[in-house]
C-alpha positions, 0 to 999 in steps of 0.5 A: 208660326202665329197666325194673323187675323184680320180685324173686321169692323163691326159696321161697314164703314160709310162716308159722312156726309158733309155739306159743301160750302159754297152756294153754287155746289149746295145748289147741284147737291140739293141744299138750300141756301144757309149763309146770305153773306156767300155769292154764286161766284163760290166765294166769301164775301165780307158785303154790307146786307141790307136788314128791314131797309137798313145797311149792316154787316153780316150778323150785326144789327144796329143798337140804338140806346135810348133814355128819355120817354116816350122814345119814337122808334125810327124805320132805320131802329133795329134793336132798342136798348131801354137805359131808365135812368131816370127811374120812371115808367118808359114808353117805346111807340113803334112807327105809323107806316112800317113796311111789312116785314120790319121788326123791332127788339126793345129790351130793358137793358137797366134791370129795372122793368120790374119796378118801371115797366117798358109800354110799346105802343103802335100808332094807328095799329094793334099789337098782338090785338091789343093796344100795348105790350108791357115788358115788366120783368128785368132785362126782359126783351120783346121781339115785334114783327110788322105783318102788313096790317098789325105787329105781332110779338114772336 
């Protein structure tokens, strides 16, 4: 009669680890909050979240397209979509009095920054120590955060 062997693994076999859904259970296991849209009540919630004083949806930022220079960023503006159609340099001019933490995406969504360069200008404040930020290459972005005292480009 054949024998049978048992097959051992190589490893022992261990449990993955996995990270719990809901906050309240992160936070008795140690993890630290990854989703804003969760609530202590465990559950999913589908809540309008506030972004630099403005109201949006969960993972959906407000895009403002603009055509005619200079355009002057608003406090509600998040992202800037740049649409030259009028074929001539642009000027974005962020606002005087931001609250700390506010920041602004400007992008050149016609593809022509290259020809027509994008001038971000910030009144009464520097950005990244100098006193413009020019996107010059096409469908080229830049990020500016207000830190309290300057806008910095991250």
């Amino acid at each position: 009669m054949d024998q049978i062997q048992s097959i051992q693994p190589l490893a022992p076999l261990l449990p993955i680890p996995t990270m719990p859904i809901f906050p309240a259970q992160r936070q008795q296991q140690g993890f630290s909050p990854v989703a804003p849209f969760c609530d202590d009540s465990d559950s999913f919630s589908s809540s309008i979240i506030s972004v630099n004083n403005t109201t949006v949806n969960p993972g959906v930022l407000p895009v403002i397209v603009v055509t005619t220079s200079p355009y002057l960023a608003t406090p509600t503006d998040v992202v800037i979509g740049v649409n030259n159609t009028g074929l001539v340099p642009f000027s974005v001019v962020l606002p005087a009095n931001p609250v700390t933490g506010k920041f602004y995406v400007v992008k050149d969504i016609s593809g022509t920054a290259a020809t027509f360069n994008i001038t971000v200008t910030a009144v009464g404040h520097t950005i990244d120590g100098a006193t413009s930020a020019i996107i010059n290459t096409n469908f080229g972005s830049l990020t500016f955060l207000f830190n309290g005292t300057n806008w910095s480009i991250i």
